[in-house]
C-alpha positions as CSV (number, residue, x, y, z in Angstrom):
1,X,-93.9,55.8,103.7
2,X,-90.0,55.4,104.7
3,X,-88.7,56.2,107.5
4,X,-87.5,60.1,107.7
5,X,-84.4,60.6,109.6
6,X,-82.5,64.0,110.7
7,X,-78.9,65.1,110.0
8,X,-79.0,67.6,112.4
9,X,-81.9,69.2,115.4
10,X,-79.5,72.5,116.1
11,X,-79.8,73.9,113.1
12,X,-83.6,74.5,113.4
13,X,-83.4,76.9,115.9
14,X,-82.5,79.6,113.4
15,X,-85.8,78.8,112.1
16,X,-87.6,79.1,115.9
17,X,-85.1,82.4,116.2
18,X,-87.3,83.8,113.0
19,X,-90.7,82.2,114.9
20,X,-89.8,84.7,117.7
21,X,-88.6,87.7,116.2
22,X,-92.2,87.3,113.7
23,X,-94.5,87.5,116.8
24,X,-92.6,89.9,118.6
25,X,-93.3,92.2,115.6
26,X,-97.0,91.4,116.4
27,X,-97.4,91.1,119.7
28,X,-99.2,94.3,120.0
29,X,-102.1,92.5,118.2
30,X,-102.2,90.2,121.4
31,X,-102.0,93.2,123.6
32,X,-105.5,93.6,122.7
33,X,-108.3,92.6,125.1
34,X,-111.1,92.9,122.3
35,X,-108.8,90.1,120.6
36,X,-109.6,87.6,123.0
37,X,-113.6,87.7,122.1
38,X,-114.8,86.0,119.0
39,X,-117.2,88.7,118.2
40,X,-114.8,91.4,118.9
41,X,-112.2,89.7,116.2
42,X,-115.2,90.0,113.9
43,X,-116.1,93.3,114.0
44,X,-112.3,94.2,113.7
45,X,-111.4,92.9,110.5
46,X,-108.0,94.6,110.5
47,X,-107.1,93.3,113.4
48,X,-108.6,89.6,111.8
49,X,-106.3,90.7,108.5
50,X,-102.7,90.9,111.0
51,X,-103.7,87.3,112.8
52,X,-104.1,85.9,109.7
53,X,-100.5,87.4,108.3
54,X,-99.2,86.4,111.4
55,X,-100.1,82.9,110.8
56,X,-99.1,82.6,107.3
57,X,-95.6,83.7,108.6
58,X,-95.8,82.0,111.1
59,X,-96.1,78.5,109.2
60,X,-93.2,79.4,106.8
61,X,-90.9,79.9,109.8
62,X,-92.2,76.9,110.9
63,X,-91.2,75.4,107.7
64,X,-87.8,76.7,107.2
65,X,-86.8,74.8,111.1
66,X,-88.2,71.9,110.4
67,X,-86.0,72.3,106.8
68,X,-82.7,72.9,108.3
69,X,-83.0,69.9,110.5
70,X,-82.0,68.3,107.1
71,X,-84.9,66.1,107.2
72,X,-84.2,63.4,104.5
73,X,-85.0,59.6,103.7
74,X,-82.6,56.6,103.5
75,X,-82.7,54.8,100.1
76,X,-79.8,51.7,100.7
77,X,-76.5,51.3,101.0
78,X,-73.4,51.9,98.8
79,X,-69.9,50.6,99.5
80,X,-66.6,52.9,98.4
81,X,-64.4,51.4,97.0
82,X,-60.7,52.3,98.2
83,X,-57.1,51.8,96.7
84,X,-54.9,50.0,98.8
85,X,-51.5,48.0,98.9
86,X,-50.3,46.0,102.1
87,X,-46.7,46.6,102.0
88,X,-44.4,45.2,104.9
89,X,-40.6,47.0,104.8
90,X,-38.8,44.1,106.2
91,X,-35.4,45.8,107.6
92,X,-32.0,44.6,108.5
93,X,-30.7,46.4,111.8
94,X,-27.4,44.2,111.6
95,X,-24.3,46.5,112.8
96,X,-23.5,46.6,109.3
97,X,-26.0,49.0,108.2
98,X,-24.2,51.8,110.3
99,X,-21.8,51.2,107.3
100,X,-20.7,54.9,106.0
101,X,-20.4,54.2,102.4
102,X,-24.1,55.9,102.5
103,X,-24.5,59.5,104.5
104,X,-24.4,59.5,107.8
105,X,-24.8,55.4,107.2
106,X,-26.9,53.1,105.2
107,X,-29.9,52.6,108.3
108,X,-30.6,56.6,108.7
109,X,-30.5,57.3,104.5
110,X,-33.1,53.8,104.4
111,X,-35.1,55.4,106.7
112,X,-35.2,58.5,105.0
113,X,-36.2,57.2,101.5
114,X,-38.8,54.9,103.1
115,X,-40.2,58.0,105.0
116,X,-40.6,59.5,101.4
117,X,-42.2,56.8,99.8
118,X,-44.8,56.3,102.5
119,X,-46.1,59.6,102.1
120,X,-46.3,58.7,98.4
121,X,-48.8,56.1,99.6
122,X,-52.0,57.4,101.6
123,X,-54.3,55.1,101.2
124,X,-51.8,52.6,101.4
125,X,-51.4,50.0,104.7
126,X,-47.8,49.9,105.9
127,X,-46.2,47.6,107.9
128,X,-42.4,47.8,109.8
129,X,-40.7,44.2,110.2
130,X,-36.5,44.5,111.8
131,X,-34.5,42.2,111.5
132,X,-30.8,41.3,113.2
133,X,-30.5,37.5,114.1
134,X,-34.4,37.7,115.3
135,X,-37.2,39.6,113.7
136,X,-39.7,41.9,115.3
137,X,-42.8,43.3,114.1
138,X,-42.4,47.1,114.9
139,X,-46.1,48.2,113.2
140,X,-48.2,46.3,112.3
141,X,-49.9,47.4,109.1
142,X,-51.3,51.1,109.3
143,X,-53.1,53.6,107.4
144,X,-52.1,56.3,110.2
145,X,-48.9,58.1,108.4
146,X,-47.9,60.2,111.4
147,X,-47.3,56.9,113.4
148,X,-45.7,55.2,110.7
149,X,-43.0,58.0,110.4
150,X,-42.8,57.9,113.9
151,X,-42.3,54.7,113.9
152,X,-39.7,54.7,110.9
153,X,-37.6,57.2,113.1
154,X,-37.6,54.4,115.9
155,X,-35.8,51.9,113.6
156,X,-32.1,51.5,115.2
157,X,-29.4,49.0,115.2
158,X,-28.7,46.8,118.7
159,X,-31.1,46.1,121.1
160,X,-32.5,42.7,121.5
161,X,-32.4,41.6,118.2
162,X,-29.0,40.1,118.7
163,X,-26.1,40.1,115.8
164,X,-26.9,38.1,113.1
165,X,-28.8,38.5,109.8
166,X,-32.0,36.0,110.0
167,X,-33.2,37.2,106.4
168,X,-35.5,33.3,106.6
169,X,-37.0,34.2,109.5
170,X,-38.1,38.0,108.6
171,X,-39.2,37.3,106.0
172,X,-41.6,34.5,107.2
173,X,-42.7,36.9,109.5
174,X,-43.8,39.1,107.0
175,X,-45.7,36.5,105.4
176,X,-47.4,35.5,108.2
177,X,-48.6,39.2,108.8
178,X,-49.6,39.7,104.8
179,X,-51.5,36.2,104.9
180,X,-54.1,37.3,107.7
181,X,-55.0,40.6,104.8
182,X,-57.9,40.8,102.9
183,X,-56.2,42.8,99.8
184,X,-55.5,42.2,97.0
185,X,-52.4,43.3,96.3
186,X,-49.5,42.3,99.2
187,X,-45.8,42.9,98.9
188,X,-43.3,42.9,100.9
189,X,-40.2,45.0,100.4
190,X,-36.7,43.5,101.8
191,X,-33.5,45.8,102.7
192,X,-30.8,43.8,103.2
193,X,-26.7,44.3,103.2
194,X,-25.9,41.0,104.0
195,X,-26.2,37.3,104.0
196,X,-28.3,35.1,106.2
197,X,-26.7,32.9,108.5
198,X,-28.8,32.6,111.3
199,X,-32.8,31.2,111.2
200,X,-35.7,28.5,111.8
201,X,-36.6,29.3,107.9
202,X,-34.5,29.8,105.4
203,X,-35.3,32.9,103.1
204,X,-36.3,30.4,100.0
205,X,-38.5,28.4,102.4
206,X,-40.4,31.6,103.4
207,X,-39.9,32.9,99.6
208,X,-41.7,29.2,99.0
209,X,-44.8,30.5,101.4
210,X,-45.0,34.2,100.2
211,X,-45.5,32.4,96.5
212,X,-48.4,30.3,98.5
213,X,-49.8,33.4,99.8
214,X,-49.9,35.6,96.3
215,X,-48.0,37.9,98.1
216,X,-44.9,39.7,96.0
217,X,-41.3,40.2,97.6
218,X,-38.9,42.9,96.0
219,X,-35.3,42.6,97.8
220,X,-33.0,45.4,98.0
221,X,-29.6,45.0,98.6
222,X,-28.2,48.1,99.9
223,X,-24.4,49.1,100.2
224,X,-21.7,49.6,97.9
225,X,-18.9,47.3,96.8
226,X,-15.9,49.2,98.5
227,X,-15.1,48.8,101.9
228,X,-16.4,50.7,104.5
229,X,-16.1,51.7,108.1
230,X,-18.7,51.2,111.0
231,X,-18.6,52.4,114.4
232,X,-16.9,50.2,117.0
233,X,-16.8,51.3,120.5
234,X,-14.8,53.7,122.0
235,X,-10.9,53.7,123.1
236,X,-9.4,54.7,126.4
237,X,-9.7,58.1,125.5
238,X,-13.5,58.6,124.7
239,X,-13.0,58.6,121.1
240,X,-14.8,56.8,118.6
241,X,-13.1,53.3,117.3
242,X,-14.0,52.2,113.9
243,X,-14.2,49.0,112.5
244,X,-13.5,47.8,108.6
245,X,-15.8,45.7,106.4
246,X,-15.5,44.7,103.2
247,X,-17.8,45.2,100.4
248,X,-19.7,43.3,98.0
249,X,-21.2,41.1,100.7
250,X,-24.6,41.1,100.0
251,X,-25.8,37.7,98.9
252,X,-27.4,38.6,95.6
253,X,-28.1,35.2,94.5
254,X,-30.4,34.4,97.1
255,X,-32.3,37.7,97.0
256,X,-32.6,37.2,93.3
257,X,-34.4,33.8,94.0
258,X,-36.9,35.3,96.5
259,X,-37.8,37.6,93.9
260,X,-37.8,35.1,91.1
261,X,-40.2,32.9,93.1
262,X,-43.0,35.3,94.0
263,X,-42.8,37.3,90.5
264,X,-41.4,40.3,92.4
265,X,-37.8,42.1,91.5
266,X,-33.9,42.6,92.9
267,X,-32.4,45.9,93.0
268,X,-29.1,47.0,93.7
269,X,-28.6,50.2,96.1
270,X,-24.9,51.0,95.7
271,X,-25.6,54.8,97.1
272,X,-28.5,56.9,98.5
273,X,-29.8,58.0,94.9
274,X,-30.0,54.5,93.5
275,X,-31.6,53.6,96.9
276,X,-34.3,56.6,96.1
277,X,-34.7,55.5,92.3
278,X,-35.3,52.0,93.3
279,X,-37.8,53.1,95.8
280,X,-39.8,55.2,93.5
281,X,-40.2,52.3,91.0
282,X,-41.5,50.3,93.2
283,X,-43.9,52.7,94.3
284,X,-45.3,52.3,91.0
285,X,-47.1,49.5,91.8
286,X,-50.7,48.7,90.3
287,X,-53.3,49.5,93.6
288,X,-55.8,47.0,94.3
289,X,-59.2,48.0,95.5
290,X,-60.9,47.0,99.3
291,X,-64.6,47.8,100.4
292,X,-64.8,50.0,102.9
293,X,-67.3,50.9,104.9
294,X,-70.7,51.3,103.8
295,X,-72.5,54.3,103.3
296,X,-76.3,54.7,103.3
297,X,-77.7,56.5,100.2
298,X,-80.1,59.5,101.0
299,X,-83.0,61.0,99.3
300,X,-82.9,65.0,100.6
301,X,-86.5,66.4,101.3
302,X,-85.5,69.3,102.8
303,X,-86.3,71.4,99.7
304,X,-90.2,70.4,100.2
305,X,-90.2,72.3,103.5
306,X,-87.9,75.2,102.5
307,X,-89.7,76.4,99.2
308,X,-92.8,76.7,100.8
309,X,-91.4,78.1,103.8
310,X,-89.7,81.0,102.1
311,X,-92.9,81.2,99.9
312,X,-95.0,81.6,103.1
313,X,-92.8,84.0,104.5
314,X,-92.4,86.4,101.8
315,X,-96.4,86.1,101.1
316,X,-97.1,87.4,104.8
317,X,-94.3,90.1,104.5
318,X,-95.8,91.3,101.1
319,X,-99.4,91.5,102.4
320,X,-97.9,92.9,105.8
321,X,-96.5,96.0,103.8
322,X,-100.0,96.6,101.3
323,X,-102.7,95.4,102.8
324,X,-102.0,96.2,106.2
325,X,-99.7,99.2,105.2
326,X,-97.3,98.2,107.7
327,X,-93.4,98.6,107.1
328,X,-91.0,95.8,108.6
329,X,-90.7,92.2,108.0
């Protein structure tokens, strides 16, 4: 016979609850000091008629807690089967993405529309790569969508990332991260507004290695082809200094190549709404599928103790109210 496991013990002391409440309702029987001789139960066959009710109830309360302990039999194992991307968002935090071409600049409307499409993708794992002249892995991938927003919001321009843009170097990073996953489907999304000119790798080297890994880069190139102002210090007098940059920076040619190489694509993000359609078509990317944990299959017996049960019970309550023309359960 297989071994019989329990879901839960608690739950059978509704059943013992019933157990009680039965014998209370009979405990007048046991009040009775002619019960306690053999030949006294004999000669008073009524009182032989209620311990035998008593009994029968008593089993089928019996019954019913041993039923809702959920007593039940394994029968193997069975493994779900879950839909899942890696994704890294590889991010440049270079002073040019407080640019103000975008609304209130191009870092806080990214942030915004990558917010958007993570909650797009539950089951998804997403990771947070920033990039100035040095990268840094801000999450590692995650499931947990509350921390990766959170962790979004934390995505800022300075710090210790220095003042280039080290586009080689991210995105090798990234690479690194995506080759240590088991899934099928990897990809990395790039923002970028600028050119790299700082780096160990350059960004077709680390393209060469994403190709290596089967892992899919689509670059984004955010920021529009006019001019625009960033923020630049402060004067003598408190206020805010601004500084010009011109547009049409972004190095297209290269972030075409990265995509070419790992059969990903290049988009253009001149304003927040083409940053938001490009976004959205990427998130239409075919899921792969990861095992998950595995899950023991169960055969339920609980019915074989609960139809009997409720059978026993309601066959002492009948002959209860009949045939020893009592009322009450």
């Amino acid at each position: 016979m297989k071994e019989i496991e329990f879901a839960t013990l608690y739950n059978s002391l509704w059943g013992v609850l019933g157990l009680i409440v039965w014998t209370l309702s009979f405990y007048y029987i046991f009040k009775k000091p002619e019960l306690l001789l053999p030949a006294s139960m004999v000669k008073n066959s009524n009182s032989a008629k209620r311990l035998l009710v008593w009994l029968v109830g008593a089993v089928g309360w019996l019954l019913i807690a041993y039923s809702l302990t959920q007593p039940r039999s394994p029968q193997g194992f069975a493994k779900n089967k879950i839909e899942v991307n890696d994704i890294f968002f590889v991010i440049d935090v270079s002073r040019s993405m407080l640019a103000d071409d975008f609304r209130p600049n191009r870092l806080e409307v990214a942030k915004d529309k990558i917010s958007d499409f993570v909650a797009l993708r539950p089951t998804d794992r997403i990771g947070l790569i920033m990039f100035s002249e040095r990268a840094f892995t801000l999450l590692p991938l995650s499931t947990d969508l509350k921390l990766i927003k959170q962790m979004v919001g934390e995505i800022n321009v300075g710090g210790m990332l220095g003042s280039g843009t080290n586009i080689g170097d991210a995105l090798g990073l990234a690479v690194a991260r995506g080759a240590q996953s088991l899934a099928k489907n990897k990809v990395i999304i790039l923002l970028t507004d600028g050119v790299s000119n700082v780096g160990f790798l350059t960004p077709i080297q680390a393209a060469e290695e994403a190709k290596k890994q089967g892992i899919k880069v689509y670059t984004i190139g955010i920021g529009g082809r006019g001019d625009a102002k960033i923020p630049y210090g402060k004067n003598i007098f408190g206020r805010q200094r601004y500084q010009n940059i011109p547009g049409g920076s972004i190095d297209f040619k290269t972030l075409k190549e990265i995509a070419d190489k790992t059969n990903g694509q290049t988009f253009e993000a001149q304003d927040e709404k083409a940053l938001a359609e490009v976004l959205s078509e990427i998130e239409k990317l075919e899921k792969s599928e990861i095992d998950s944990s595995a899950k023991i299959i169960y055969k339920e017996l609980y019915l074989r103790f609960l139809v009997p049960g409720v059978i026993a019970i309601l066959l002492a309550a009948v002959s209860r109210k009949y045939l020893l023309k009592e009322g009450g359960v």
